[in-house]
Phi, psi and omega in degrees: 000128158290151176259125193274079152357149180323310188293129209279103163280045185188177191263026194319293195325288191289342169302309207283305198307308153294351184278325196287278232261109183309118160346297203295309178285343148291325151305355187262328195273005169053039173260122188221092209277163153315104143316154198265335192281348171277338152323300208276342189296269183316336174292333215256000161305303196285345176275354209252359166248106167281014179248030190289154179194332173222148173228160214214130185207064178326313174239063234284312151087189180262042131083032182298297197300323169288299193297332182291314185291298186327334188282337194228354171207121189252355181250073183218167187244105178289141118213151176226154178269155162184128194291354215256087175331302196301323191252358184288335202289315115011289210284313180314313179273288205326319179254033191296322199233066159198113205269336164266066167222127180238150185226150169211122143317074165224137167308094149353276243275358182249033180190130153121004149020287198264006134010071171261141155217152199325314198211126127244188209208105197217163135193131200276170146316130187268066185221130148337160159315317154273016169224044157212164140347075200254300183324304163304302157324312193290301197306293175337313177298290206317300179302000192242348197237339170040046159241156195247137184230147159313115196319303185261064149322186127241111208337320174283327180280353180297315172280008204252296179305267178350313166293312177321289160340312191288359218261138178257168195299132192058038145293159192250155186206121206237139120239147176231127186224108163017115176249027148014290183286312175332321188218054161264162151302298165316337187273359164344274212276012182274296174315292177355278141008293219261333186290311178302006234213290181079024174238348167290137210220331180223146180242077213222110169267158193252116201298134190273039195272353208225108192288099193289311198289105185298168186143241169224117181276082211217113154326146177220133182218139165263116196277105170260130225219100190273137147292040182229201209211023185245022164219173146199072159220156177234136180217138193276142172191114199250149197240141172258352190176142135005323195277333217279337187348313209287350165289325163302312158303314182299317177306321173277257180353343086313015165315169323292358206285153170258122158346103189296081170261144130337329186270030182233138173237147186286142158347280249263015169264336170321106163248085180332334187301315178262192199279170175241359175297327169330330191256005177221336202253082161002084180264157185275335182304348210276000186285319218235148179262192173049037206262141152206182195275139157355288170325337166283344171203037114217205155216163167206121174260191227257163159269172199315142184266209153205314177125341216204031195328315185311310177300308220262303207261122205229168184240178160320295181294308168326294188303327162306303204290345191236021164089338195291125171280156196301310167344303202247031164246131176266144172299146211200141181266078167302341199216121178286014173265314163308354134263116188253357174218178200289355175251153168225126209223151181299343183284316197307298169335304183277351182288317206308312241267291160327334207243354165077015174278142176295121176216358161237197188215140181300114171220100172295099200261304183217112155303027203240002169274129170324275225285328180276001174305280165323315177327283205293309194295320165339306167264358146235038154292320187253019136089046192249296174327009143281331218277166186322306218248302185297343149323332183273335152265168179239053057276182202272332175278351172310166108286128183308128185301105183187096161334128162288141189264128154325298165296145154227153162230167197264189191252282198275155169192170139198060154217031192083167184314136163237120199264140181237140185252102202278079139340309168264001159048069182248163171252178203212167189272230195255005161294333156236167180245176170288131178238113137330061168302153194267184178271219153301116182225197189308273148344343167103177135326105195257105174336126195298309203306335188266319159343275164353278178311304191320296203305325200273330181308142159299316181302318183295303162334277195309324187289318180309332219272350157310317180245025171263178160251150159262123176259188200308174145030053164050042164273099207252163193210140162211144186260187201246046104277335142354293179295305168311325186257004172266218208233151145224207174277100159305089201292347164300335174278326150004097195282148179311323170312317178293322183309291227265010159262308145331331192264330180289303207283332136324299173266038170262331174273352171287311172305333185292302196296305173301009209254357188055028150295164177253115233256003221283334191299323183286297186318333172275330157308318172289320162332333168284298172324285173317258223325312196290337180272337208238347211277000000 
């Protein structure tokens, strides 16, 4: 029988700890609490070692994670680290009088190495690569660990590979984390990592209908993990909402034996190379024949950075108020809300333009005119030649060299990719990325206009939706190898009647759409076209 303990089984602690506490400090500090019935999830992993005695609370936070074990168990020895003055401050009265509990105002990742323990238990800070010590972090890891990781890691798989390494023999390891990496580029060698390591044992993604993170807008997956020798199997498991734990429970209840799933794989089946929503997740390709990679008949790269939009993006007025004559302005897509439909046309331009909207970008071609002069020393009065990305050119105030992409596709989404057909061939910022059709290749020559039409299709969507990441509240993102390495329809094979039946049902529908109709009908006719050849 449990006995119920002193310690606050719910998320009161941290409820009170935000109302006291600014948003802005906590986000700087990546404090994103546990919901407790998932704390309570993960504890009870970390209890499933009958030989526990000492935990680890890497990222201690206000001990969520601690209240939980404490509740079913009181005679183990905690300790946690945490860089944050404020909630250590916080956490310390909060535990005063709970005498196995040790805290220390210390970095994780640059002290206690050579540590093992029974249960560790986290959920780390969520910060990119520009926003912690990476340059330092990275090195530690490397020497303490003698592995190499990609410079835009992120700070949470760091700790995550750390706890492992910490973990003694038949030690547990609970994290909840972001699930990013799973189908990042950087997470290659993270995954790498965690199959050679041989204690990842449960993958339990959290569905992306649903923000575990207040907040913060983020995917979430809990990584369970053993130092023992009674599997090398790993099983995938996806949760839609809080009520489904209990199925997460059944699953820790019967370690090692596994559920009889499709979603259970040996390590050494684990290919670190691909995205791994592939091993939990519904791919759509598998419907269609005939797939080759994006890349084969275009490429696409990200659209222009500047270091500094407020500076660099200028409207009418703006060039009146400091004088820059349009020569030295380039025409520019600033905002993916100003393309609203699948054409962006030179009229679409001159409205934006008339209406006073930002559509160029400051491009000092020759510095020797008063006014782009002053322009430039303006910034660097305010010192955006310091800045990240401008610091890094030369001049400092250049634009990154980048030809208008026939194509543009968004970045962000959440109803699948949406591809624009740039007409008026202008460039655009990192709110799209640039899509390149290539020439002649192996496969032949393909027409940009049958491209398009192809791009514009629900099939083409589904095949892509394959290689995105996902984010909070079904918010999906693809960087443009996402695109480049995701799949499409191989339109060479395609007999000339469907090209040329595709192609007519194309500009019948650029017409419908410049005409501000609604086109989906004609799009689902090709889409029937593809489905009867490729399906």
């Amino acid at each position: 029988m449990i006995v119920i303990k002193k310690h606050i089984t719910n998320n009161s602690v941290e409820n009170n700890y935000s109302k006291l506490i600014s948003i802005d400090h906590r986000k700087k500090f990546a404090q994103f609490f546990t919901p407790f019935p998932i704390a309570n999830l993960m504890a009870k992993w970390i209890l499933g070692n009958k030989e526990l005695t000492t935990i680890l609370e890497p990222a201690f936070g206000l001990g969520v994670f601690s209240r939980a074990i404490l509740h079913y168990k009181d005679n183990v020895n905690i300790k946690g680290f945490d860089v944050d003055a404020t909630i250590y401050e916080h956490a310390q009265r909060h535990f005063h009088n709970t005498q196995n509990i040790h805290l220390l105002l210390q970095d994780y990742m640059f002290t206690d190495w050579e540590n093992k323990y029974d249960g560790i238990i986290c959920n780390p800070p969520y910060l990119k690569f520009h926003d912690y010590d990476n340059k330092n972090i990275l090195k530690e890891v490397a020497y303490r660990m003698q592995c190499k990781l990609n410079g835009f890691t992120n700070l949470y798989t760091l700790f995550l590979l750390k706890s492992i390494h910490q973990l003694s023999s038949n030690g547990r390891c609970a994290y909840i984390i972001p699930s990013e990496f799973l189908n990042a580029d950087y997470g290659k060698l993270v995954k790498k990592q965690l199959i050679n390591a041989q204690a990842l044992r449960h993958i339990i993604v959290v569905d992306f209908e649903e923000n575990v993170f207040h907040d913060a807008l983020t995917t979430a997956c809990i990584i369970l993990c053993a130092n023992d020798h009674q599997t090398d199997k790993v099983q995938f498991s996806n949760i839609n909402s809080l009520q489904d734990l209990n199925k997460i429970d059944n699953l820790i209840a019967h370690y090692p034996n596994y559920c009889n799933t499709p979603k259970t794989y040996s390590l050494a089946q684990l290919n670190p190379e691909i995205k791994w929503k592939a091993y939990y997740q519904k791919q759509n390709g598998v419907k269609f024949k005939n797939l080759i990679p994006f890349s084969t008949y275009a490429q696409v790269v990200r659209g222009i950075a500047t270091g500094s939009n407020e500076y660099f993006t200028f409207k009418l007025s703006k060039a009146k108020e400091y004088a820059i004559e349009e020569k030295y302005l380039l025409p520019c897509i600033c905002s993916a809300k100003d393309a609203k439909t699948s054409f962006f046309t030179e009229k679409d331009f001159e409205l934006l333009k008339q209406n006073d909207k930002s559509v160029f970008l400051f491009n000092a071609q020759e510095a020797n005119n008063k006014a782009v002069l002053s322009y430039i020393q303006k910034g660097e009065n305010l010192e955006i030649n310091k800045k990240f990305l401008t610091a890094c050119r030369t001049p400092w105030y250049s634009l990154e060299n980048r030809p208008p992409a026939p194509i543009w596709v968004s970045v962000f989404n959440r109803t699948g990719l949406r591809f624009i057909r740039n007409e008026a061939n202008i460039a655009n910022l990192t709110s799209f990325h640039c899509i390149y059709p290539k020439g002649r290749n192996l496969f032949g020559e393909i027409h940009i206009d049958l491209l398009f039409a192809y791009l514009l299709t629900e099939t083409a969507k589904e095949i892509f939706d394959d290689n995105s990441r996902e984010y909070g509240n079904g918010l999906q993102k693809f960087e443009p190898n996402d695109i480049n390495k995701g799949h499409m329809l191989n339109l060479a094979i395609l007999d000339k009647d469907a090209q040329m039946n595709i192609l007519k049902l194309y500009h019948e529908y650029r017409l419908t759409t410049l005409d501000n109709q609604n086109g989906d009908k004609i799009i689902n006719e090709i889409d029937t076209i593809l489905t009867r050849q490729y399906a």
